[in-house]
N, C-alpha and C positions, 0 to 999 in steps of 0.2 A: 567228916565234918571239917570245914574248912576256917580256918584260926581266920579271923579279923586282923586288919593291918592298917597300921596308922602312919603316917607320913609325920617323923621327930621334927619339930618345926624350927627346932634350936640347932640341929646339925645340918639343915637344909638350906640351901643357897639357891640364887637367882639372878642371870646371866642375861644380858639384855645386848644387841648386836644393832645398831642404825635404827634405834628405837627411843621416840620421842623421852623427857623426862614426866611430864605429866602423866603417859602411859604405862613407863616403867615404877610408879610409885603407884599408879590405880594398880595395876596387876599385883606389886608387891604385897600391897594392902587388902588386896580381895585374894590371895595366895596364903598370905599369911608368912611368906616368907624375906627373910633380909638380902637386900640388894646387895649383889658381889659385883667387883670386877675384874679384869683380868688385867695381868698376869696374876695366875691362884696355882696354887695346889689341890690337887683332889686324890687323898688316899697315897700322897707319897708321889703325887703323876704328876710333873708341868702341864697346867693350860694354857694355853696364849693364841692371840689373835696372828701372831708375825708364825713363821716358817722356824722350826725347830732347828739351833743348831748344835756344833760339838758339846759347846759350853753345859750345856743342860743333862750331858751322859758324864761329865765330871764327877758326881760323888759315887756311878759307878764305878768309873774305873779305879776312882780310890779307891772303895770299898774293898774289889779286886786288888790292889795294891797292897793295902792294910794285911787282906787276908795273908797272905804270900809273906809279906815281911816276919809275921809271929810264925810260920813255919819254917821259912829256912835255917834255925840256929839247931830243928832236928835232924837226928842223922834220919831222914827216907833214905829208901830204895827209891828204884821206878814207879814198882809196884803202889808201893803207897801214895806217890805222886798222883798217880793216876787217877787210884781209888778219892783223892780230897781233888783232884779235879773236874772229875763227872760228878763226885754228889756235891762239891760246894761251888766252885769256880764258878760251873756251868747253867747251875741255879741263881746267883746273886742278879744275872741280869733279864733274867726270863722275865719276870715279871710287867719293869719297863716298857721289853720288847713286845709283850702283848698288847700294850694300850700304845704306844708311840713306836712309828718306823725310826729308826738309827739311821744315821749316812753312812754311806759303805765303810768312810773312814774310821769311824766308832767300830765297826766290826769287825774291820780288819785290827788295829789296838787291842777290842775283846781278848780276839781270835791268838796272836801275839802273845799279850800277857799268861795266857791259861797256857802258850806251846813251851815259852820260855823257862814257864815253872816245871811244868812235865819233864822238862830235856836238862834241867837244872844249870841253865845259864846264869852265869854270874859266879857260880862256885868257883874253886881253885883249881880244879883238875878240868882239861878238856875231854867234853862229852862226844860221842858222835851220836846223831839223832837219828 
């Protein structure tokens, strides 16, 4: 038996591109939906009409920064480094990555930030990696 599905009319937006005003309020109004425009958010994603740049992977690689900062005052190993690198590190930016390509620059940073913290750069004693 197949559940009935309704389109939230109050969460729902509508996105109009080289598209007259009179036609974007008929549509709106036979939709039933409210007119958006861009630059928006959707679900945490940037939308926009312009070409995506660094600026826009900012509150990742903070987020990655933040994380890092409240771990380094414990004493890890490697081993633990590791273990909060592949399940958290390596998670905070997947998500993004699936609805928006990065510039190689963003990933090499990513890439960077999660090595730095594994090999424990920054500490008092020199590491070899």
């Amino acid at each position: 038996m197949a559940a009935d599905t309704e389109v939230s009319l109050t969460k729902s937006k509508i996105f109009f591109f080289n598209t007259d005003i009179s036609i974007q309020r008929n549509l709106s109004r036979i939709f039933g939906f409210q007119r958006e425009s861009l630059p928006a958010n959707y679900l945490g994603v940037p939308l926009t009409d312009k070409p995506l740049h660094k600026e826009i992977w900012e509150p990742v690689l903070n987020k990655l920064k933040d994380k890092i900062r409240k771990w380094t005052n414990r004493a890890l190993n490697l081993v633990g480094r590791l273990i909060l690198t592949k399940a958290i590190l390596q998670s905070i930016p997947i998500y993004m990555l699936l609805a928006i390509l990065a510039p190689t620059g963003v990933i090499t940073n990513i890439r960077n930030i999660q090595r730095d913290f594994l090999w424990g750069k920054g500490e008092e004693k020199k590491k070899w990696p």
